[in-house]
Each structure stands twice: as C-alpha cells, then as structure tokens.
C-alpha positions as a Markdown table, in Angstrom:
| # | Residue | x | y | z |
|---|---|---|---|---|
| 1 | Unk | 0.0 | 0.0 | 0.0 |
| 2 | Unk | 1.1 | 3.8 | -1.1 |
| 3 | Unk | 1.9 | 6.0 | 1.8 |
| 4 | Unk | 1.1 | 9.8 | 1.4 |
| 5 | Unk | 3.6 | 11.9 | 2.9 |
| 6 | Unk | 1.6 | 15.6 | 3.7 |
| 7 | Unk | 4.0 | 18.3 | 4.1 |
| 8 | Unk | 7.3 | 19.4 | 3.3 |
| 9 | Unk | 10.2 | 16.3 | 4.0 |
| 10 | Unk | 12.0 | 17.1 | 7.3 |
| 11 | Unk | 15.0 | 18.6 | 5.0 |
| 12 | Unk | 13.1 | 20.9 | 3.0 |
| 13 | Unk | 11.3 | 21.8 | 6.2 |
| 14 | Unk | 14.9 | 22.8 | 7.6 |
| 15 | Unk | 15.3 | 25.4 | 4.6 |
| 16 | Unk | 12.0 | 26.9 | 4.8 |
| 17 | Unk | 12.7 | 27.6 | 8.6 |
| 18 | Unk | 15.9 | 29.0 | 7.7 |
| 19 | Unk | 14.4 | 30.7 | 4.5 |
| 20 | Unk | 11.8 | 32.4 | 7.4 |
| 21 | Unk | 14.4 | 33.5 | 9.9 |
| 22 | Unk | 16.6 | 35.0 | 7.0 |
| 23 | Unk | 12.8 | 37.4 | 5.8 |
| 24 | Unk | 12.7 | 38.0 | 9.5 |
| 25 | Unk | 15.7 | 39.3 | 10.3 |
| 26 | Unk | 15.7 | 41.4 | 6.4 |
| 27 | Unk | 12.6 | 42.7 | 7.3 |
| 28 | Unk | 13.8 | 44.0 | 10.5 |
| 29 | Unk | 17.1 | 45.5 | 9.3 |
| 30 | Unk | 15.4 | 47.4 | 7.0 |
| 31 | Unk | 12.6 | 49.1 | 9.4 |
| 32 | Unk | 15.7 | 50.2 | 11.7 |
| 33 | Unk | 17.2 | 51.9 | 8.5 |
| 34 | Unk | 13.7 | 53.1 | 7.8 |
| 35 | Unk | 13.0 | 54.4 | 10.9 |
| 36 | Unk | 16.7 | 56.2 | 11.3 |
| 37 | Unk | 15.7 | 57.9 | 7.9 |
| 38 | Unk | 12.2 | 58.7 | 8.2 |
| 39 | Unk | 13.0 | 60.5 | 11.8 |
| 40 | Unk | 15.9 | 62.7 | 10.7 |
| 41 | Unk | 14.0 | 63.7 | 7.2 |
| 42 | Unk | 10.5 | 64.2 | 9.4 |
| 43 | Unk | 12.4 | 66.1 | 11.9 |
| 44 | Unk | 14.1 | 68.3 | 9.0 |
| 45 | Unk | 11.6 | 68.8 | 7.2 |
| 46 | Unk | 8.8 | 69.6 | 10.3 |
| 47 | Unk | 6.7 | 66.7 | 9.3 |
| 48 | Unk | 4.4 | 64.7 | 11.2 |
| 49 | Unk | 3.5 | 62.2 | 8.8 |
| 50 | Unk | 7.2 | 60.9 | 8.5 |
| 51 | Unk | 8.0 | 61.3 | 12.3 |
| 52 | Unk | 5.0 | 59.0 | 12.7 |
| 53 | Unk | 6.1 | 56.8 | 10.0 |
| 54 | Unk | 9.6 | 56.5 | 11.6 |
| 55 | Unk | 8.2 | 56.0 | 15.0 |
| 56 | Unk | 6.5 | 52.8 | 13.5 |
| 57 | Unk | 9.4 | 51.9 | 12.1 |
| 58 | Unk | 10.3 | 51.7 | 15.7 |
| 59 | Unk | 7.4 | 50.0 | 17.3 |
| 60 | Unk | 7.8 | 47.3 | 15.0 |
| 61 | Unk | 11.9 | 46.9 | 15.8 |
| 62 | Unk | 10.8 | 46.5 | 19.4 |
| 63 | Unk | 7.5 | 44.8 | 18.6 |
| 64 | Unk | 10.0 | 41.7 | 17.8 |
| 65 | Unk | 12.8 | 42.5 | 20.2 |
| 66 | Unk | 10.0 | 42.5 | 23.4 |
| 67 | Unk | 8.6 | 38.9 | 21.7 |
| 68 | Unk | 11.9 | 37.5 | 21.0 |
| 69 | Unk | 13.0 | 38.2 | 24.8 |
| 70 | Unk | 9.7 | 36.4 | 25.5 |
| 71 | Unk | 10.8 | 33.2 | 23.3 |
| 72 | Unk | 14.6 | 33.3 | 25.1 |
| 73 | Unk | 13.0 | 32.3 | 27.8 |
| 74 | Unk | 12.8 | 28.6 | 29.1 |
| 75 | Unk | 9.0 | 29.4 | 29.9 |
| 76 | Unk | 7.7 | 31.9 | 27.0 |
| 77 | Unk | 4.5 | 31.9 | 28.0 |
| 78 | Unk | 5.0 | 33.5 | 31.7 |
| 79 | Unk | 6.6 | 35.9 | 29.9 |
| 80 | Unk | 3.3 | 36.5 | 26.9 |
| 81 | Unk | 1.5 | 39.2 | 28.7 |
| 82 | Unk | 4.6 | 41.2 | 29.4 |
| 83 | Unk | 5.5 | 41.5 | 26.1 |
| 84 | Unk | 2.0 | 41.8 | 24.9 |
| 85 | Unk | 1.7 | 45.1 | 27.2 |
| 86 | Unk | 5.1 | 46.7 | 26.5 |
| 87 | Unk | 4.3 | 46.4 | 22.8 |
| 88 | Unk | 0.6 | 48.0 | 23.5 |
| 89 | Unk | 2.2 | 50.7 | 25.4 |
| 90 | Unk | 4.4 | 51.4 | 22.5 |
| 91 | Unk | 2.1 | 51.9 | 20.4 |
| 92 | Unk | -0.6 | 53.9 | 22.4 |
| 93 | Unk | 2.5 | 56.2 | 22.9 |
| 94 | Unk | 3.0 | 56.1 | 19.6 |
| 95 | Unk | -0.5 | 57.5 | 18.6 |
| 96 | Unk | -0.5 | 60.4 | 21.2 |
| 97 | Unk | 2.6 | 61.9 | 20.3 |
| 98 | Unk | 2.1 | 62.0 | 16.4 |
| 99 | Unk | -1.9 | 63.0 | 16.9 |
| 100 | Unk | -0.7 | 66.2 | 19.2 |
| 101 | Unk | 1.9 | 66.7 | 16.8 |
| 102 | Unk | -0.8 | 66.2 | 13.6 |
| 103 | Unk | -3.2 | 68.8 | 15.2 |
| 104 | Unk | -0.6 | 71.0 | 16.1 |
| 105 | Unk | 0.6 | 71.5 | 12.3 |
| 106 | Unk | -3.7 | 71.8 | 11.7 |
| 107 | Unk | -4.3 | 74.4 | 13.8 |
| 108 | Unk | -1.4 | 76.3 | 11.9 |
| 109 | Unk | 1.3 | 75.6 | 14.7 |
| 110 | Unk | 3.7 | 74.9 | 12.1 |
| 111 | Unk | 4.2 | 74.0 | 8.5 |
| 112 | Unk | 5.8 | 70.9 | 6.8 |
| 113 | Unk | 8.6 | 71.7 | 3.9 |
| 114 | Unk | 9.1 | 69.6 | 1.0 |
| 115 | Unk | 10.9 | 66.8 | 1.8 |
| 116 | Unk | 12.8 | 64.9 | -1.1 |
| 117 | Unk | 14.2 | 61.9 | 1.1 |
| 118 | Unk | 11.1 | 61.2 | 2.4 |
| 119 | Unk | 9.3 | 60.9 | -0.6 |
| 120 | Unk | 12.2 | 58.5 | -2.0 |
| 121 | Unk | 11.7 | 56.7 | 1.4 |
| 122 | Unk | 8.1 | 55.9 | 0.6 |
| 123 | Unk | 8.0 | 55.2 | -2.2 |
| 124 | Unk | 11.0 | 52.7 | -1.8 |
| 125 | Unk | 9.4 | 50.8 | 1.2 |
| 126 | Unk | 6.0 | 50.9 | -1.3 |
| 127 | Unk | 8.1 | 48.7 | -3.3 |
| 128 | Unk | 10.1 | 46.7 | -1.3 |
| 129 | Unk | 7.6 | 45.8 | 2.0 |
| 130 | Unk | 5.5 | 43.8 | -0.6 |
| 131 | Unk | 8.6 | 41.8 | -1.9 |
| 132 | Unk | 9.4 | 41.0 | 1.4 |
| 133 | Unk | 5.7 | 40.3 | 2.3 |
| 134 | Unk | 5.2 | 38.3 | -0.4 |
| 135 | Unk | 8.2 | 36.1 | 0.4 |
| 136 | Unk | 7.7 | 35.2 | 3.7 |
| 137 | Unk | 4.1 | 34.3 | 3.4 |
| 138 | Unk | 4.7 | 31.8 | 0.6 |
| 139 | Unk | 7.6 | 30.5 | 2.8 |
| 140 | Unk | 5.5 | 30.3 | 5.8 |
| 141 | Unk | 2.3 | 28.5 | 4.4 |
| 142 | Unk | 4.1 | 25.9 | 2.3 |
| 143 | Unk | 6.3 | 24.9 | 6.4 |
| 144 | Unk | 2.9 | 25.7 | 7.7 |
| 145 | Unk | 4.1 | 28.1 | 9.6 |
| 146 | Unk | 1.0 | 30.8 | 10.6 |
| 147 | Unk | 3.2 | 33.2 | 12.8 |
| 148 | Unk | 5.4 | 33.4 | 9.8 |
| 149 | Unk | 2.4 | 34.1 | 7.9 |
| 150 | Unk | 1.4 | 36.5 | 10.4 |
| 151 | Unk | 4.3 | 38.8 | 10.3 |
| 152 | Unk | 3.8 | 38.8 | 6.2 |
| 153 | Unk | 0.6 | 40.5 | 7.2 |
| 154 | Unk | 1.9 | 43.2 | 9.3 |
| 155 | Unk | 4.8 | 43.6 | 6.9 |
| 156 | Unk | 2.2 | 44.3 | 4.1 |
| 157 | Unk | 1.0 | 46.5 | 6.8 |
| 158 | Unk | 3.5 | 48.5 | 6.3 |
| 159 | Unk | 3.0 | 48.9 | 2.8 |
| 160 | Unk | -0.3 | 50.6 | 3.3 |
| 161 | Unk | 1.2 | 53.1 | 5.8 |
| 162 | Unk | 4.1 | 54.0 | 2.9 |
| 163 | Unk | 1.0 | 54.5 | 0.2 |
| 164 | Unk | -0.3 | 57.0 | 3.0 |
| 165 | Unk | 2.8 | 58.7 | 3.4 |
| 166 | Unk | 3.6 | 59.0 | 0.3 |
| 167 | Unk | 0.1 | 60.3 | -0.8 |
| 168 | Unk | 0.5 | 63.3 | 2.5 |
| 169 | Unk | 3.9 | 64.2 | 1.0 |
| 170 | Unk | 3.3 | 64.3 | -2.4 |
| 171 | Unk | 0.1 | 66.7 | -1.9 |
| 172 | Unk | 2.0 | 69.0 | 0.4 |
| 173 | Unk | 5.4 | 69.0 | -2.2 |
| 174 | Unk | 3.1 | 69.3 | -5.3 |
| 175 | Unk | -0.1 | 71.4 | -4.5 |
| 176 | Unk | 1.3 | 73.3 | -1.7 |
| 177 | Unk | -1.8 | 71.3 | 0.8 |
| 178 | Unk | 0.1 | 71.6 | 3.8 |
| 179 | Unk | -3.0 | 69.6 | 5.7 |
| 180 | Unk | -2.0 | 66.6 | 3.7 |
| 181 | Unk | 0.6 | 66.0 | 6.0 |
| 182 | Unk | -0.9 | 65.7 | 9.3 |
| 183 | Unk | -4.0 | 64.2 | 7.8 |
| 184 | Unk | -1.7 | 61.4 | 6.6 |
| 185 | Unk | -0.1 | 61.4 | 10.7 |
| 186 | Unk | -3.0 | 60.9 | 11.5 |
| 187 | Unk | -3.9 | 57.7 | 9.6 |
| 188 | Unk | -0.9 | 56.5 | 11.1 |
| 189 | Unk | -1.7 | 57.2 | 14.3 |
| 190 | Unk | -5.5 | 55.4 | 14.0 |
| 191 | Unk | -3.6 | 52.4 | 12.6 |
| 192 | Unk | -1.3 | 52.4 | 16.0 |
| 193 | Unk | -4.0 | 52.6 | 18.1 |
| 194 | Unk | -5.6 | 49.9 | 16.4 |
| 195 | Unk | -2.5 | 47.7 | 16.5 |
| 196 | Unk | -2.0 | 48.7 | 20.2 |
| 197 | Unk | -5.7 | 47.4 | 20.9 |
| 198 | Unk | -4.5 | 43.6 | 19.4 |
| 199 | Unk | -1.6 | 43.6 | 21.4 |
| 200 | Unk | -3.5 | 44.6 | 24.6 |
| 201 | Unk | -6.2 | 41.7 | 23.4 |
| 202 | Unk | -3.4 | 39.3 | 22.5 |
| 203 | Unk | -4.6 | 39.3 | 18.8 |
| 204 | Unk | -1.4 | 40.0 | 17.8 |
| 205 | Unk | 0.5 | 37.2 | 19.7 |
| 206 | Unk | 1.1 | 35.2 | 16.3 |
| 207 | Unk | 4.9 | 36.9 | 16.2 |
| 208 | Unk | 7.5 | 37.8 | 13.7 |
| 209 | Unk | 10.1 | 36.7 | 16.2 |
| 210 | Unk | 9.2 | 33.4 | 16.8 |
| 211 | Unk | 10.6 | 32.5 | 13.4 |
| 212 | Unk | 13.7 | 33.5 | 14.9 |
| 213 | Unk | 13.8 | 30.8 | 17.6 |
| 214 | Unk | 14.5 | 27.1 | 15.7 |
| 215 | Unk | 12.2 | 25.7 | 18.7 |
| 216 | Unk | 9.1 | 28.0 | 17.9 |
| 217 | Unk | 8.6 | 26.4 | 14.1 |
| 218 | Unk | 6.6 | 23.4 | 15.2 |
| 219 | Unk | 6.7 | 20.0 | 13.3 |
| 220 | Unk | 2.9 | 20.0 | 12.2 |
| 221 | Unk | 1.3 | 23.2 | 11.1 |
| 222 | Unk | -0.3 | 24.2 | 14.1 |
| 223 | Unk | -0.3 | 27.9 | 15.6 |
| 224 | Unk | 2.3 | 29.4 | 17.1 |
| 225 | Unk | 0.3 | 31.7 | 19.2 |
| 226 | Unk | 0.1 | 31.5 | 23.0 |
| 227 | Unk | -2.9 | 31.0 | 25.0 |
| 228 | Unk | -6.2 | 33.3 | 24.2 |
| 229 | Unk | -4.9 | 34.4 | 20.2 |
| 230 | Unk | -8.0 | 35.6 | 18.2 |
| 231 | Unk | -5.6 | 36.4 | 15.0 |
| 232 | Unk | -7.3 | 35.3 | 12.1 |
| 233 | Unk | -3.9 | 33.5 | 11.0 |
| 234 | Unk | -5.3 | 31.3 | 13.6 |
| 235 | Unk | -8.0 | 30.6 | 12.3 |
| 236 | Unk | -6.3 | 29.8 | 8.5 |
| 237 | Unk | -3.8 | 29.0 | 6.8 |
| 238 | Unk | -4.7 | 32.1 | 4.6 |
C-alpha cells in the first residue's frame, strides 16, 4: 500500500525555517534603517507624517525584540502578557505623540517643507515591503508556519502606511496642501491605536520573532500563538 507523505520532508522543512528567519531578520534590518531615515527627514523637514512613519518603524523593531525576549526564555508563555503590554504601550505612545503633533501643524502651529528623502523613502518601502511580504508568506504556508504568515501580514501592513505617506507628502510638495501631511499622521496614528488594541487583546500574539527561535517552528502546522490568540492567522492558513 502507497503511503502519502503531507507536508514538506524534514530537510526541506529545515530550509524553509531558515528561508523564514533570513525574511525576518531582512525585514527587521530594513525598518531600523527606515526608521533612522524617516526620523531625521520628518524632523528636518517639520513633518508629522514621517516622524509617525519612523516611529513605526520603531514599534515594530521593538514589537520583535520584546517577543523575541519572550521566546529566550525557558518558559515563554509566563513571559506573553509582558510582552503583549510593552508592545501596546508602544504603540498607544506612539499615537498620542504623532496626533498632538498632527493637530498642532492643523491648527497652523507649524508647516511641513518639502521633503525629497522622504518621498524616496516611501515610495522605496511601497516597493520593497510587498517583496518581502510576499516572500515570507509563501515560505510560511508551504512549512505551515501561521506566525510566519502572520508577520507577512503586518509587513504588508506597512505597505499601506508608505502609500499614506507617500500620498500626505506628495500633496504637500506638489499642490502646496500643507493639511495633507498631518491628515496622513493621523492615519498613522489610528492604525497604531488599532495595533495597540491587538496587542493589549493578545490578537497579535502570532509573532515575527518566533521564526527567529528554531524551537518556535513546530513540526505540524499548528499555531504558534500563546494561550487566548484571536488572529485570524489562527484561524487559517490564509
């Protein structure tokens, strides 16, 4: 009798793990470049919208640092809530600072300039967040790997926050609409809070970093989430 063999073999199982760790640790490098740039062009060039978009840049650098000190440890789920709230925090801080700063440059406290670097910035991540998205979802369905395909989605996230950014700078740069700019903060701020709300719920507890750690890429396809995830990752291998 013919026996099936479901999944990847144990050797091609070992590359696609290593395959994920190498889009986890590309997709990290680049947000801490991001970030570095997006911060000194926002803070050049008096604009929210990038300052915001760097600070995200941020959250999600620590997002993975906070979950990968939660999966170094020899009990990671003790250590789930603690990360779950840092990375809340984060991003509730997040979302205050740009919104004061967004209203601020409404109410006519100040004025964003025309910022070349940040407009190359977007529109570079615009292009290169989906690539990286792209990759590491394929990779993480074919090991069955849903916090693999998790982080995908929060990468392509990240895409959609570039498309905003580079939409606020462009209408400021080109037309002179100096309200696109904070308009565009404050997108990013609403998506913060909204990310900040997971976190807090433990929605977003299907992590990036987990990839990182050989142990957290199980044998079956099974989540990788800890106790009381409601991610829709899940829920699916979509």
């Amino acid at each position: 009798m013919t026996t099936l063999t479901l999944g990847p073999s144990p050797a091609r199982r070992s590359l696609l793990a290593r395959r994920i760790r190498w889009f986890v640790a590309a997709t990290i490098t680049y947000n801490v470049v991001e970030a570095v740039v997006a911060l000194a062009a926002g803070t050049r060039a008096s604009s929210s919208a990038l300052i915001g978009f760097g600070l995200d840049s941020v959250i999600e650098v620590a997002s993975a640092a906070a979950v990968a000190w939660q999966f170094a440890g020899r009990d990671p789920e003790a250590r789930e809530q603690t990360a779950l709230r840092v990375i809340a925090f984060s991003f509730f801080g997040l979302a205050a600072f740009v919104t004061v700063d967004a209203v601020r440059s409404l109410v006519g406290g100040g004025s964003t300039e025309h910022s070349t670097v940040g407009l190359v910035l977007a529109a570079v991540s615009l292009a290169v967040m989906p690539l990286l998205s792209y990759g590491q979802r394929r990779t993480g369905r074919e090991l069955g790997s849903r916090s693999a395909v998790a982080d995908s989605k929060q990468t392509l996230l990240c895409t959609y926050l570039s498309a905003v950014l580079l939409v606020g700078l462009a209408l400021n740069s080109l037309l002179g609409w100096s309200w696109a700019d904070p308009v565009a903060a404050l997108v990013i701020a609403a998506v913060a809070v909204r990310e900040g709300r997971e976190a807090w719920r433990g929605d977003s507890c299907c992590s990036p970093a987990s990839a990182l750690h050989p142990a957290a890429v199980p044998e079956e396809p099974a989540c990788a989430c800890g106790p009381g995830c409601a991610d829709a990752c899940c829920a699916s291998g979509r």
